[in-house]
N, C-alpha and C positions, 0 to 999 in steps of 0.2 A: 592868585594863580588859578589859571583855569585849565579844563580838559579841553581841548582842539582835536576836529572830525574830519573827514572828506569837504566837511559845508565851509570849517574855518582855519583856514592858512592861517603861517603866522609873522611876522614879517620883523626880524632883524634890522635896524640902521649898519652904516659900515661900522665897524671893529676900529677902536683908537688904537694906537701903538698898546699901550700899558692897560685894556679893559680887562674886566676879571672873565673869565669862561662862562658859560651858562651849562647848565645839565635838562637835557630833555629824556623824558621817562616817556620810555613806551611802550603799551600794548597792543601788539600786532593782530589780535584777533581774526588772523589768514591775509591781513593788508599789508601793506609795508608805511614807514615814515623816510621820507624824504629830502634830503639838504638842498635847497637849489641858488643857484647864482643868477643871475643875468647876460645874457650873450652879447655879441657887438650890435646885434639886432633890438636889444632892452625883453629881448623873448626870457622869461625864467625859464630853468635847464637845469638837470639833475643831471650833474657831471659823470661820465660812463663807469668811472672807479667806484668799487663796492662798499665801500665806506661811507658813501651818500646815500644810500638804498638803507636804512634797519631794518630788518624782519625781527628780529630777538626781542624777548621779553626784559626791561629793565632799562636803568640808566645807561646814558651816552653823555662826555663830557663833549662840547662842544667849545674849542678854542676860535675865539673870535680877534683876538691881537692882531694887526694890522689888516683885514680882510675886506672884500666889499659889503654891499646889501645882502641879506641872507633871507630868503623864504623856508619856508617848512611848511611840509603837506602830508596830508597822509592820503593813503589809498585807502579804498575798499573799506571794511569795517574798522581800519584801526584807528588809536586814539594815543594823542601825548599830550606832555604836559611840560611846556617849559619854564625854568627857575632862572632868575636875574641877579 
């Protein structure tokens, strides 16, 4: 496991029916951490609901069970770290 910055996204495959979750821990450090999908245009996109955006200090489970490609970004200063 490593820490990921502004410099390094992270990139999810799709979610099988039955995968187990992942947990990313975050320090916001004044940035935010970011869940993003993919649009009809293949553009990645941080879906408007506030549940994509973390600013808080700590873990986030992330359920990945049936879903697409998943990116994760961070802004600004912050840093996460996600577990598989």
């Amino acid at each position: 496991m490593a820490w990921n910055d502004s410099t390094t996204p992270y990139e999810l495959s799709p979610g099988e029916r039955h995968i187990r979750p992942n947990t990313v821990v975050v320090e916001p450090n004044g940035g935010t951490v970011q869940i993003q999908f993919r649009n009809s245009a293949g553009t990645w996109v941080t879906p408007d609901d506030t549940a994509y955006t973390i600013a808080a200090t700590g873990p986030v489970r992330l359920n990945r069970s049936n879903t697409p490609a998943i990116r994760i970004i961070a802004t600004g200063a912050a840093r996460f770290e996600v577990t598989q």
